[in-house]
N, CA, C and O atoms as CSV, one atom per row, in Angstrom:
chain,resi,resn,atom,element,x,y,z
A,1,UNK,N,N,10.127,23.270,-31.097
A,1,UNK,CA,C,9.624,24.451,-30.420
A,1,UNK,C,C,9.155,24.046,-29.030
A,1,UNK,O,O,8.364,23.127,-28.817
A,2,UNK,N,N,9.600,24.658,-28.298
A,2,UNK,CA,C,9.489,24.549,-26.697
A,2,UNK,C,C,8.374,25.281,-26.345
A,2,UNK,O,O,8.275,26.449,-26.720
A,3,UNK,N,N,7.135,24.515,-25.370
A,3,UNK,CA,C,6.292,25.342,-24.432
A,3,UNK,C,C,7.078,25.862,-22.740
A,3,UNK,O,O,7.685,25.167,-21.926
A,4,UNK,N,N,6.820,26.977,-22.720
A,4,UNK,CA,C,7.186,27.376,-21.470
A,4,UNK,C,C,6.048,27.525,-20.731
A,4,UNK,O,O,5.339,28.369,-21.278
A,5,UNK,N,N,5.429,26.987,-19.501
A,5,UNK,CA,C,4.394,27.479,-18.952
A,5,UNK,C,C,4.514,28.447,-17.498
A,5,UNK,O,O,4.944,28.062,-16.411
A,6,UNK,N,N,4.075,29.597,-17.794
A,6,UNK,CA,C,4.060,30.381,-16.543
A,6,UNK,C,C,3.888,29.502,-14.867
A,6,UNK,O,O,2.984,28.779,-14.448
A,7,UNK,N,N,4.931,29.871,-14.351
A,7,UNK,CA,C,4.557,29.056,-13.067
A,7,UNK,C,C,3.724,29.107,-12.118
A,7,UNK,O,O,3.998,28.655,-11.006
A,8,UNK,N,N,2.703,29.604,-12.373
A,8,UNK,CA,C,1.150,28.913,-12.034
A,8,UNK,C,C,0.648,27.864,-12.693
A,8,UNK,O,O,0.091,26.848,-12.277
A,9,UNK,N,N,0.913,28.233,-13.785
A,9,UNK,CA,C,0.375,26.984,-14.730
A,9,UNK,C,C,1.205,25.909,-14.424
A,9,UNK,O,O,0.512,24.941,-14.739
A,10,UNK,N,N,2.327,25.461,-13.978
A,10,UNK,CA,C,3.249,24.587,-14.083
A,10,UNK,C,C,2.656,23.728,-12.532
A,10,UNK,O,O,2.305,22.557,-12.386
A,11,UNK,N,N,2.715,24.597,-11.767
A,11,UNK,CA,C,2.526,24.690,-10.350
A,11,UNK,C,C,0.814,24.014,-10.468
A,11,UNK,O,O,0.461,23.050,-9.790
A,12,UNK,N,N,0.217,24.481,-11.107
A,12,UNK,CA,C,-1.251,23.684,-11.172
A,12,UNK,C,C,-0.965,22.230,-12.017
A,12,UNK,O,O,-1.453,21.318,-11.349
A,13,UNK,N,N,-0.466,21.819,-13.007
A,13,UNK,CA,C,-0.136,21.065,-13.789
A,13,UNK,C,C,0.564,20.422,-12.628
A,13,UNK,O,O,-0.306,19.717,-12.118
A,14,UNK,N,N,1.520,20.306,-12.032
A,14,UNK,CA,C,2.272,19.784,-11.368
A,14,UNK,C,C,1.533,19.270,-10.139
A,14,UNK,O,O,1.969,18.152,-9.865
A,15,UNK,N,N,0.353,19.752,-9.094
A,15,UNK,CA,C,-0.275,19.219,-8.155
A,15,UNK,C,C,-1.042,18.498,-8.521
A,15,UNK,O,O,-1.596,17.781,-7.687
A,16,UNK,N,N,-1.497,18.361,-10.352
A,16,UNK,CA,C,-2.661,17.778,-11.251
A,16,UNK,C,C,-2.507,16.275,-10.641
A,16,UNK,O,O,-3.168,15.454,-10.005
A,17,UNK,N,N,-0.689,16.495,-11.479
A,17,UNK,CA,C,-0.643,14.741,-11.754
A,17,UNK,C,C,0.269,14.356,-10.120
A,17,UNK,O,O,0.719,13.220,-9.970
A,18,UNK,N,N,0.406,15.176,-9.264
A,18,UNK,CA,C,0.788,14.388,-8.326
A,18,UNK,C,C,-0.508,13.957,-7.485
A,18,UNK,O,O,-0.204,12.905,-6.922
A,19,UNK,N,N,-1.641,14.268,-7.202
A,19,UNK,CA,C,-2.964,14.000,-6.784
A,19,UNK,C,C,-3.248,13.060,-7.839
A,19,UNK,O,O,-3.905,12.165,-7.308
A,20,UNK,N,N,-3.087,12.805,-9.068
A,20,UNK,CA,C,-3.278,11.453,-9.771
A,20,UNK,C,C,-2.564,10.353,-9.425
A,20,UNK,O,O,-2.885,9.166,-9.393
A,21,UNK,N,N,-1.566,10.902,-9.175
A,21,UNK,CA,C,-0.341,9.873,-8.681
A,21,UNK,C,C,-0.523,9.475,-7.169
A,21,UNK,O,O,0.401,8.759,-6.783
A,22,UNK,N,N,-1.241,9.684,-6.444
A,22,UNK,CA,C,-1.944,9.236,-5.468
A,22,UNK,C,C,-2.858,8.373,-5.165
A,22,UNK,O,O,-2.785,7.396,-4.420
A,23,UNK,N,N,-3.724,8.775,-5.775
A,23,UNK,CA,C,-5.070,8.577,-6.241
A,23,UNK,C,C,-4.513,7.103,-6.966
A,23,UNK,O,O,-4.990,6.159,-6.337
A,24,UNK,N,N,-3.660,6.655,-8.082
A,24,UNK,CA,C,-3.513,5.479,-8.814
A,24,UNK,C,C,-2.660,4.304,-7.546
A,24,UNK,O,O,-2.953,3.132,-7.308
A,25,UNK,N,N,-1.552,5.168,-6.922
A,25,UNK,CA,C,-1.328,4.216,-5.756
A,25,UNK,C,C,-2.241,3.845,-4.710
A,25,UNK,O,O,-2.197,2.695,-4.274
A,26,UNK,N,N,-3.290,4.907,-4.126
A,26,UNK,CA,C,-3.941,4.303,-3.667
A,26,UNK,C,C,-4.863,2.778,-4.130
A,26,UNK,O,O,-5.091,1.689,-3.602
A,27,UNK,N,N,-5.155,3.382,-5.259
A,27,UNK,CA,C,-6.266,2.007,-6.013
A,27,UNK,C,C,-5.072,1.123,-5.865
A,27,UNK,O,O,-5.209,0.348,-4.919
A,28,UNK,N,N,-4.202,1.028,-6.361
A,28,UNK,CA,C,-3.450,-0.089,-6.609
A,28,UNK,C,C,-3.043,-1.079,-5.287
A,28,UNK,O,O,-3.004,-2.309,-5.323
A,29,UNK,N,N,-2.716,-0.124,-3.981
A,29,UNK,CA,C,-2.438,-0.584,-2.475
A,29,UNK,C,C,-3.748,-1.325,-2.201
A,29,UNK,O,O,-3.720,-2.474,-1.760
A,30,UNK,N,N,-5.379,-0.420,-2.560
A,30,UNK,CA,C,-6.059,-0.961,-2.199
A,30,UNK,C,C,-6.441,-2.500,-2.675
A,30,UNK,O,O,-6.755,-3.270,-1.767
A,31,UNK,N,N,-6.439,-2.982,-3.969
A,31,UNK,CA,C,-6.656,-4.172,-4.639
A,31,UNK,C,C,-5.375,-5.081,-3.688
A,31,UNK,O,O,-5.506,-6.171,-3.131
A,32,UNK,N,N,-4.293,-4.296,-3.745
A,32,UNK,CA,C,-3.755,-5.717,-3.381
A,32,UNK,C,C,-3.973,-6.172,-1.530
A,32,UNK,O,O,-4.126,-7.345,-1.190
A,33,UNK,N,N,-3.951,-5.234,-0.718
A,33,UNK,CA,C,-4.372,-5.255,0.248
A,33,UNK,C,C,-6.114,-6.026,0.324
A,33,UNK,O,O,-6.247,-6.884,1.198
A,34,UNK,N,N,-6.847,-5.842,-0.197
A,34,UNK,CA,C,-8.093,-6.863,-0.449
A,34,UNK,C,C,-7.970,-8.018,-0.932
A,34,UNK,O,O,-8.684,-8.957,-0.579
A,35,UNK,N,N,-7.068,-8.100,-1.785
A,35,UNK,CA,C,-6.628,-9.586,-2.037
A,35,UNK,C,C,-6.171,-10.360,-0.900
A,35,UNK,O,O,-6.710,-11.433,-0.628
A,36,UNK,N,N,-5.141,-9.851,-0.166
A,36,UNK,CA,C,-4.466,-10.074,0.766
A,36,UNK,C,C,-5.153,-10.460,2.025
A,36,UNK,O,O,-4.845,-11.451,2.686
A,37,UNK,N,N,-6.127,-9.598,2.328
A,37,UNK,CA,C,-7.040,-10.063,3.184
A,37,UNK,C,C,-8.349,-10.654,2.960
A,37,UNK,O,O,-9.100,-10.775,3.928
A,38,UNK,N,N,-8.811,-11.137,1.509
A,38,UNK,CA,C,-9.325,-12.458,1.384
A,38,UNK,C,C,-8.882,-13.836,1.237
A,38,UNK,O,O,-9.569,-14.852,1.128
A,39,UNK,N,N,-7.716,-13.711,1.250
A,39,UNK,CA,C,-6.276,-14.887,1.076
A,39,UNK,C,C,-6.170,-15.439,2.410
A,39,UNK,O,O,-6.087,-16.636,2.682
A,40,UNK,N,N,-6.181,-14.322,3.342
A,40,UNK,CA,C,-5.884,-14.632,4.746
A,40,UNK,C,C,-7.042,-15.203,5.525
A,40,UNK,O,O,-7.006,-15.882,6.552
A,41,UNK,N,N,-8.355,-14.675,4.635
A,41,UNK,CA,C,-9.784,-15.029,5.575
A,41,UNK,C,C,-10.176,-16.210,5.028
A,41,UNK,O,O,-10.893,-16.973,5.676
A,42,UNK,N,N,-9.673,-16.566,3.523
A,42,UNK,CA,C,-9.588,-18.030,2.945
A,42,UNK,C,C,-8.879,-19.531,3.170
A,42,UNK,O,O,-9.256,-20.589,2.666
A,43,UNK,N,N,-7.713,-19.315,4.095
A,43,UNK,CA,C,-6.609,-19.853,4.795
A,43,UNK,C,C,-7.615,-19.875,5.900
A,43,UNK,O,O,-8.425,-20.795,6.013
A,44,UNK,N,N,-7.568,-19.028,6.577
A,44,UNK,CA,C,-8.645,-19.182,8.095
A,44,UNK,C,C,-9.667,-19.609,8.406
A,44,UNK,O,O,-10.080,-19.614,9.566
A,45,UNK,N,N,-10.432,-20.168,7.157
A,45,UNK,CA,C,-11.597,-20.497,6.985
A,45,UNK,C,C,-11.303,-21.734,7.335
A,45,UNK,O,O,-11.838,-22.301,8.288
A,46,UNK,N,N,-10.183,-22.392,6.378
A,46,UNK,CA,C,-9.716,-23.710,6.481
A,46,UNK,C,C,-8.979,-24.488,7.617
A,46,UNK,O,O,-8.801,-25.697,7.767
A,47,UNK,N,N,-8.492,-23.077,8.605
A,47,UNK,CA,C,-7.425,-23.788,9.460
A,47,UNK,C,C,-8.095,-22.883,10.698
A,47,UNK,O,O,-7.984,-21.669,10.526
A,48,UNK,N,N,-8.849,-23.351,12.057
A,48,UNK,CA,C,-9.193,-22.630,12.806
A,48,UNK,C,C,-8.301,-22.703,14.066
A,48,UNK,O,O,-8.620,-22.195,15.141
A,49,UNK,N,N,-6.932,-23.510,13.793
A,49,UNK,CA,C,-6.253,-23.532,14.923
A,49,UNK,C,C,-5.083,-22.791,14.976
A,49,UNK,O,O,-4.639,-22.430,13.886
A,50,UNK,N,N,-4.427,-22.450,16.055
A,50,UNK,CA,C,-3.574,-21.778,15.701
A,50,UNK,C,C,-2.331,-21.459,15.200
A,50,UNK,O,O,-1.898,-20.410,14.723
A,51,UNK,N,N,-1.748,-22.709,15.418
A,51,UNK,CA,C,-0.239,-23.460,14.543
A,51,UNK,C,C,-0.700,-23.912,13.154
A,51,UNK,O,O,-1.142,-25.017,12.841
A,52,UNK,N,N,-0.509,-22.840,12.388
A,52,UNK,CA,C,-0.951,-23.251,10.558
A,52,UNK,C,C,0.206,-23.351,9.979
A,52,UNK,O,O,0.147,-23.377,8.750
A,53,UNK,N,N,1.648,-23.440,10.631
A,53,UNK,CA,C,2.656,-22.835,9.965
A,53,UNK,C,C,2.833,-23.723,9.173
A,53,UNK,O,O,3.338,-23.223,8.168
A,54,UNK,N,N,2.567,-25.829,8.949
A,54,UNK,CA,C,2.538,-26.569,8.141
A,54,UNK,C,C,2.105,-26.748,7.024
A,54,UNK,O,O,2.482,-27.323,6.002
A,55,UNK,N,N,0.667,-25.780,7.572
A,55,UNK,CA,C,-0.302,-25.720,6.694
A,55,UNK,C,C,0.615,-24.705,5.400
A,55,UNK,O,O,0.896,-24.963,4.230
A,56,UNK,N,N,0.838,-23.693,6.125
A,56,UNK,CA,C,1.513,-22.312,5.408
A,56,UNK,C,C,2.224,-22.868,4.535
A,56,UNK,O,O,1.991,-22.821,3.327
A,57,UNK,N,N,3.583,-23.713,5.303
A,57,UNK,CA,C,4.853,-24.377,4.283
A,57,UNK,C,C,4.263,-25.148,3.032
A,57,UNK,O,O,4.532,-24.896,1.858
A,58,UNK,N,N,3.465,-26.069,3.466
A,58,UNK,CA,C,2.725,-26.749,2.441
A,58,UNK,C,C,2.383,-25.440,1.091
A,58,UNK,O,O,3.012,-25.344,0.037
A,59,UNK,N,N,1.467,-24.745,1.448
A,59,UNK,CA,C,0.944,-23.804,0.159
A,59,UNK,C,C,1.769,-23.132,-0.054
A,59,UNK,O,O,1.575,-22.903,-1.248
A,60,UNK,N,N,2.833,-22.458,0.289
A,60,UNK,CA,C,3.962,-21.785,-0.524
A,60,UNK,C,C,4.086,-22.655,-0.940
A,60,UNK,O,O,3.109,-22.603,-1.687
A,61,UNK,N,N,4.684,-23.927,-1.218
A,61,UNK,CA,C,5.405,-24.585,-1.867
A,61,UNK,C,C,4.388,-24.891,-3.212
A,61,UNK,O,O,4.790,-24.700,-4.360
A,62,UNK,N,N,3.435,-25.239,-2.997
A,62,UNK,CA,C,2.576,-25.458,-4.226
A,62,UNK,C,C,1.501,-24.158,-4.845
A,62,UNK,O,O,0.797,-24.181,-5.854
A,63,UNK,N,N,1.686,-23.055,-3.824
A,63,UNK,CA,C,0.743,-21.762,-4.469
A,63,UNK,C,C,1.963,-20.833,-5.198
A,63,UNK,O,O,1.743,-20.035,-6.109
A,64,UNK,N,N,3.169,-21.078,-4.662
A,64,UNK,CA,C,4.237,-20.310,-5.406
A,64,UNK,C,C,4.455,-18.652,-4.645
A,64,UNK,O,O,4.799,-17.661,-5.289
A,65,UNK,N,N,4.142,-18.666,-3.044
A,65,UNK,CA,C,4.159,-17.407,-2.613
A,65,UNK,C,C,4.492,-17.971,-1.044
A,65,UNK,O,O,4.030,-18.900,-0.381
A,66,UNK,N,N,5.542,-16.923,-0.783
A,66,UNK,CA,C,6.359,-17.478,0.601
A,66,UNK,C,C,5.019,-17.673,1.857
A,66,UNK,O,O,3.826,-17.373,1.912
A,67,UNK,N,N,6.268,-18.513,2.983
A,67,UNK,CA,C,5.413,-18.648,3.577
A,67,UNK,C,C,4.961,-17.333,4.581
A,67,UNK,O,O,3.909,-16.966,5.103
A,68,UNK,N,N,6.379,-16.838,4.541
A,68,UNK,CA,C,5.990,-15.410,5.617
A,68,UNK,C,C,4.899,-14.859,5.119
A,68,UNK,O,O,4.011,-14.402,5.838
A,69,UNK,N,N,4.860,-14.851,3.593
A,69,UNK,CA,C,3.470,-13.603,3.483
A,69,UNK,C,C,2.321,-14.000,3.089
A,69,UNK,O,O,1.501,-13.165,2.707
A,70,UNK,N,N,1.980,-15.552,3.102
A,70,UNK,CA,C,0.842,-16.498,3.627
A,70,UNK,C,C,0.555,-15.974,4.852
A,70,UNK,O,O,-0.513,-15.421,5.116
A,71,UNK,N,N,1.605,-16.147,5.731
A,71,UNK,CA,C,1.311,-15.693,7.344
A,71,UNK,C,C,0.996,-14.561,7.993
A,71,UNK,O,O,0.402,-14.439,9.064
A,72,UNK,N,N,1.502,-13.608,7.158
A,72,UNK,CA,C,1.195,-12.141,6.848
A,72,UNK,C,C,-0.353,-12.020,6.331
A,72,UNK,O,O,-0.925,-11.010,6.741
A,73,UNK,N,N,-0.792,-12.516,5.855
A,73,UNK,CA,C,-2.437,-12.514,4.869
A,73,UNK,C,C,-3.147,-13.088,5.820
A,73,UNK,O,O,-4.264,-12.578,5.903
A,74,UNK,N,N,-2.933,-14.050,6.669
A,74,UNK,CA,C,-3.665,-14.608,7.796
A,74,UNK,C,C,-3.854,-13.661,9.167
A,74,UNK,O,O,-4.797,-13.469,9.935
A,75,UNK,N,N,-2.467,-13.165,9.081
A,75,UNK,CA,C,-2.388,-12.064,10.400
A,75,UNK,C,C,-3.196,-10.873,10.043
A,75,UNK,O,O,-3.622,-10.202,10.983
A,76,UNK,N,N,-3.511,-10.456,8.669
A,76,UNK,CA,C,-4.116,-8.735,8.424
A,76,UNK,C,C,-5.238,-9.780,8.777
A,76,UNK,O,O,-5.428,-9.711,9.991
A,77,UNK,N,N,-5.888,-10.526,8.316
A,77,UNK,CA,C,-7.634,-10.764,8.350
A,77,UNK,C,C,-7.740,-11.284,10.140
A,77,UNK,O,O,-8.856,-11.260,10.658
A,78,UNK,N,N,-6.839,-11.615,10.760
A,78,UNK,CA,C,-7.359,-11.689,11.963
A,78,UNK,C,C,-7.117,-10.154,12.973
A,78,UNK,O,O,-7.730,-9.669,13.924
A,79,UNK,N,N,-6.046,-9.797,12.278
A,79,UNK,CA,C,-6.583,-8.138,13.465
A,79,UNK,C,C,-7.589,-7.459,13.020
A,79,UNK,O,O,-8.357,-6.728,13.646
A,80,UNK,N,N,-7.549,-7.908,11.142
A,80,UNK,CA,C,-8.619,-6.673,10.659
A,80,UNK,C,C,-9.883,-7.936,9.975
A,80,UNK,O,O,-10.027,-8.283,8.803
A,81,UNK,N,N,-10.630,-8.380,11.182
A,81,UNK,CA,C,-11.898,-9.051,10.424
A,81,UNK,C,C,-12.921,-7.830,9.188
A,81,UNK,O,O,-13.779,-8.110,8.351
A,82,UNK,N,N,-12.622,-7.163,9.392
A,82,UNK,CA,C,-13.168,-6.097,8.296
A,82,UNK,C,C,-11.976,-5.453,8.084
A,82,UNK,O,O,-11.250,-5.002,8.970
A,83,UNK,N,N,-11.794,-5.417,6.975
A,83,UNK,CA,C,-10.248,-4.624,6.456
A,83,UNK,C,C,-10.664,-3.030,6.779
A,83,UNK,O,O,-9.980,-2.110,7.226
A,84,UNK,N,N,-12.047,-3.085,6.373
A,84,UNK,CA,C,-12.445,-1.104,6.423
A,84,UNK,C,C,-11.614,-0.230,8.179
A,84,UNK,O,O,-10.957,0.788,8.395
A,85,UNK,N,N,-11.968,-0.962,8.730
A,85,UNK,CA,C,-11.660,-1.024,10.026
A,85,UNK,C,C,-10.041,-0.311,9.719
A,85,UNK,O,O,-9.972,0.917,9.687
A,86,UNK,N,N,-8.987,-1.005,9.538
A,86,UNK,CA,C,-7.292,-1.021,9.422
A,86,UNK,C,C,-7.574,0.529,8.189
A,86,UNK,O,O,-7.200,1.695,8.316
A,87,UNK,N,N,-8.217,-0.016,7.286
A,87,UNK,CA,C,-7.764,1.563,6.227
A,87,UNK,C,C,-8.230,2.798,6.589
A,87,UNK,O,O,-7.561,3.792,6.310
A,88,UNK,N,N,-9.823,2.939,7.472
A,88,UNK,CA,C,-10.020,4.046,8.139
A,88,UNK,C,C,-9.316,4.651,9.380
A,88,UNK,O,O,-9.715,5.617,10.031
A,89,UNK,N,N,-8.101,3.849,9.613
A,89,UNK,CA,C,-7.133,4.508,10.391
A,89,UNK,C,C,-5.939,5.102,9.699
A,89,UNK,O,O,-5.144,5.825,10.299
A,90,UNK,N,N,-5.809,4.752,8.288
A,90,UNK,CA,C,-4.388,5.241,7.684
A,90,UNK,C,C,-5.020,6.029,6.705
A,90,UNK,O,O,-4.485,7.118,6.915
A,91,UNK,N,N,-5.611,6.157,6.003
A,91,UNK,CA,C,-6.081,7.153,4.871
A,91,UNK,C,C,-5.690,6.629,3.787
A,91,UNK,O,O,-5.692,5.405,3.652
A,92,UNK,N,N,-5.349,7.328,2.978
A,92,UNK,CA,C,-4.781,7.102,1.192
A,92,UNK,C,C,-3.332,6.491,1.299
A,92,UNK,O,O,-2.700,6.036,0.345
A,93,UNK,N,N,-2.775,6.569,3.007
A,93,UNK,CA,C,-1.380,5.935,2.652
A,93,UNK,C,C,-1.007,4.496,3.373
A,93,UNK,O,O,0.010,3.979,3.838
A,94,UNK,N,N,-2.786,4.038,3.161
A,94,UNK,CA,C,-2.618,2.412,3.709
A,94,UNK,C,C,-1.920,1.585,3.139
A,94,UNK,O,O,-1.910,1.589,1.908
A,95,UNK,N,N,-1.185,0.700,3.822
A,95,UNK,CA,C,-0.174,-0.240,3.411
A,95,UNK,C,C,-0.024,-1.610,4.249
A,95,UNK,O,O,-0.488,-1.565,5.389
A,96,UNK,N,N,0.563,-2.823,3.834
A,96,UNK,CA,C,0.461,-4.182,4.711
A,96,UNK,C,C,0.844,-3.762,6.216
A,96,UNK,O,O,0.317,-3.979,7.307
A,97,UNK,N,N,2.220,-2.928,5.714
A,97,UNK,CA,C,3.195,-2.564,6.835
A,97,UNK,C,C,2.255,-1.702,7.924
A,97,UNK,O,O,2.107,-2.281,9.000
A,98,UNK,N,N,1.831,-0.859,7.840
A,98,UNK,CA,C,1.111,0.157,8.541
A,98,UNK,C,C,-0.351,-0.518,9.303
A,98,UNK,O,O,-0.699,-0.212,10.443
A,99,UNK,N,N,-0.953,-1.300,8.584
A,99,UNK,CA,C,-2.033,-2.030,8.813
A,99,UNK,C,C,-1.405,-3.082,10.082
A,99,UNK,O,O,-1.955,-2.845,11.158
A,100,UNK,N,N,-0.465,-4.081,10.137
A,100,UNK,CA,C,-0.061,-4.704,10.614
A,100,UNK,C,C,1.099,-3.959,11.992
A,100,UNK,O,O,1.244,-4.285,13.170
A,101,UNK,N,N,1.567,-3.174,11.387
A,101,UNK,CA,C,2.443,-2.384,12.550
A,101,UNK,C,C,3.697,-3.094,13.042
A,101,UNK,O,O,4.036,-3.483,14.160
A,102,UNK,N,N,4.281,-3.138,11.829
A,102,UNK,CA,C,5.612,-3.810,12.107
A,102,UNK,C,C,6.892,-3.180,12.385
A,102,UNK,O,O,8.029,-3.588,12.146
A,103,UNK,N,N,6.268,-1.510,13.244
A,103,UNK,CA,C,7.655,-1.001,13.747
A,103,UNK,C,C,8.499,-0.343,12.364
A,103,UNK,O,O,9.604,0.166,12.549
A,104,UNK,N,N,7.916,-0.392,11.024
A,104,UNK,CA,C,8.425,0.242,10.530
A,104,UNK,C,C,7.797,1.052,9.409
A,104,UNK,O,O,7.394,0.572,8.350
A,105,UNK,N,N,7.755,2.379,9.769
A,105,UNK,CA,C,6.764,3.198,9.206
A,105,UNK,C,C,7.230,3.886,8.366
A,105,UNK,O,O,8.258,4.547,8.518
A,106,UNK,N,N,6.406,3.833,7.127
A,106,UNK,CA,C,6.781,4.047,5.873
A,106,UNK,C,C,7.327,5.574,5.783
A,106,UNK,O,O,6.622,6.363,6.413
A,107,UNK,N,N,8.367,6.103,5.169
A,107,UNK,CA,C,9.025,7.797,5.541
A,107,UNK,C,C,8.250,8.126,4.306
A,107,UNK,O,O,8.283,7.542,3.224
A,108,UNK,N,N,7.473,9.274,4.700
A,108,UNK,CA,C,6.845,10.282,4.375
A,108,UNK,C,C,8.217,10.855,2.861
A,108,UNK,O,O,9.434,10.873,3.043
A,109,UNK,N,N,7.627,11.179,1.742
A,109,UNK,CA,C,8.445,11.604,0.692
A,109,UNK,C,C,8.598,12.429,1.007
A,109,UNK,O,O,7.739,13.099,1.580
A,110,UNK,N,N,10.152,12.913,0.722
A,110,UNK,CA,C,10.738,14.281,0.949
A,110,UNK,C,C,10.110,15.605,-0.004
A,110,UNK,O,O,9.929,14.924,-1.013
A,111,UNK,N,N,9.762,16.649,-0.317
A,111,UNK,CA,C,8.942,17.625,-0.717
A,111,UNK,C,C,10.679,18.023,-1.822
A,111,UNK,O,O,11.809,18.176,-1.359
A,112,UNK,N,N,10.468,18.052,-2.545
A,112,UNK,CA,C,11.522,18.207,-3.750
A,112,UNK,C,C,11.457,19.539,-3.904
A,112,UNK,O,O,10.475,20.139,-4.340
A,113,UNK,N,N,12.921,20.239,-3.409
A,113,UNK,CA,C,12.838,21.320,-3.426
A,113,UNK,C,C,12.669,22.485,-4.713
A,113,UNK,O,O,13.654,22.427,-5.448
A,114,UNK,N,N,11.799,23.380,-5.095
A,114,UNK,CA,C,11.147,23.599,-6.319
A,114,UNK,C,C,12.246,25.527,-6.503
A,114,UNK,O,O,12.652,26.252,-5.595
A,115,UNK,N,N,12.361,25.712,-8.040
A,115,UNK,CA,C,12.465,27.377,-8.393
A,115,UNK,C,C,11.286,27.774,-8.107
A,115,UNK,O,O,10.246,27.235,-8.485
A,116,UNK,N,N,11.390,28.783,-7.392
A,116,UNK,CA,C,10.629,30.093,-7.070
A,116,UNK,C,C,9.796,30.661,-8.613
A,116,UNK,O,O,8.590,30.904,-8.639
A,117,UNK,N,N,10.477,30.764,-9.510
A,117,UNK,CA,C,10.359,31.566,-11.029
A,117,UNK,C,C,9.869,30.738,-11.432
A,117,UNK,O,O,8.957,31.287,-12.051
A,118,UNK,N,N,9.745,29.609,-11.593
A,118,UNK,CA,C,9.292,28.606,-12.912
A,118,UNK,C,C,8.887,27.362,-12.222
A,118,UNK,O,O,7.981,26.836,-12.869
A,119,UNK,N,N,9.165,26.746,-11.267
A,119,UNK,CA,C,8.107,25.984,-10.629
A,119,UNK,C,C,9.149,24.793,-10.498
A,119,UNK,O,O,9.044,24.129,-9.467
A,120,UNK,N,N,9.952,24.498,-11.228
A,120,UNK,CA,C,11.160,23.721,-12.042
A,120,UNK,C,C,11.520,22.686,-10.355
A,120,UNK,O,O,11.700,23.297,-9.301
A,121,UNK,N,N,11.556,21.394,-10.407
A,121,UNK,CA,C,12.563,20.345,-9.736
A,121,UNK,C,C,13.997,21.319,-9.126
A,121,UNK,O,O,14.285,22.138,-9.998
A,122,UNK,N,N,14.669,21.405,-8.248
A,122,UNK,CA,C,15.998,21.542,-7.964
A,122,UNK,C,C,16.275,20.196,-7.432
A,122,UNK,O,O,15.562,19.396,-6.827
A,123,UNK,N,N,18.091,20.144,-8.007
A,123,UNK,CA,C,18.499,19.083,-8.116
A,123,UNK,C,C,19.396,19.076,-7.089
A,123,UNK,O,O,20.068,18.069,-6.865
């Protein structure tokens, strides 16, 4: 037996879990982005000069994480000595990329075009 829900109801149900679905990427961007920039302020602590790239090669090889995004974790904590700083410019759709500004900005999801009558996905 099938529920049909009037499309208000569907239409409320449907903004429910996409505002959850926000809301869980955000937390999730945020943890790793804090990781990321205590990784980078932990590296910097250790290396105050500016050619670390030895340093870098060295710990990929034995931390098990490339060196670009060692170098990447060093670069967010030196533009963003306070990370709050980088996320109060992007909102809920902070990201490494956006924080750092690497020319390539994340495309906005396309709005999935919806039935009028029932609230329904078109395909």
């Amino acid at each position: 037996m099938s529920q049909e829900l009037v499309p208000e109801m569907y239409e409320a149900l449907r903004e429910e879990l996409e505002a959850l679905k926000v809301e869980a990427n955000f937390s999730i961007n945020m943890q790793k982005l804090e990781w990321a920039h205590k990784a980078g302020e932990t590296i910097r602590s250790y290396a105050q000069t500016e050619n670390i790239t030895p340093l870098l090669s060295r710990l990929a090889e034995d931390v098990g994480i490339s060196e670009r995004t060692l170098y990447r974790y060093v670069e967010l904590y030196d533009k963003y000595p306070k990370l709050e700083d980088g996320i109060n410019q992007h909102g809920k759709n902070v990201s490494m990329t956006l924080l750092l500004g690497d020319g390539k900005e994340e495309k906005p999801q396309k709005e999935k075009e919806r039935c009028k009558e029932c609230g329904q996905t078109l395909r």
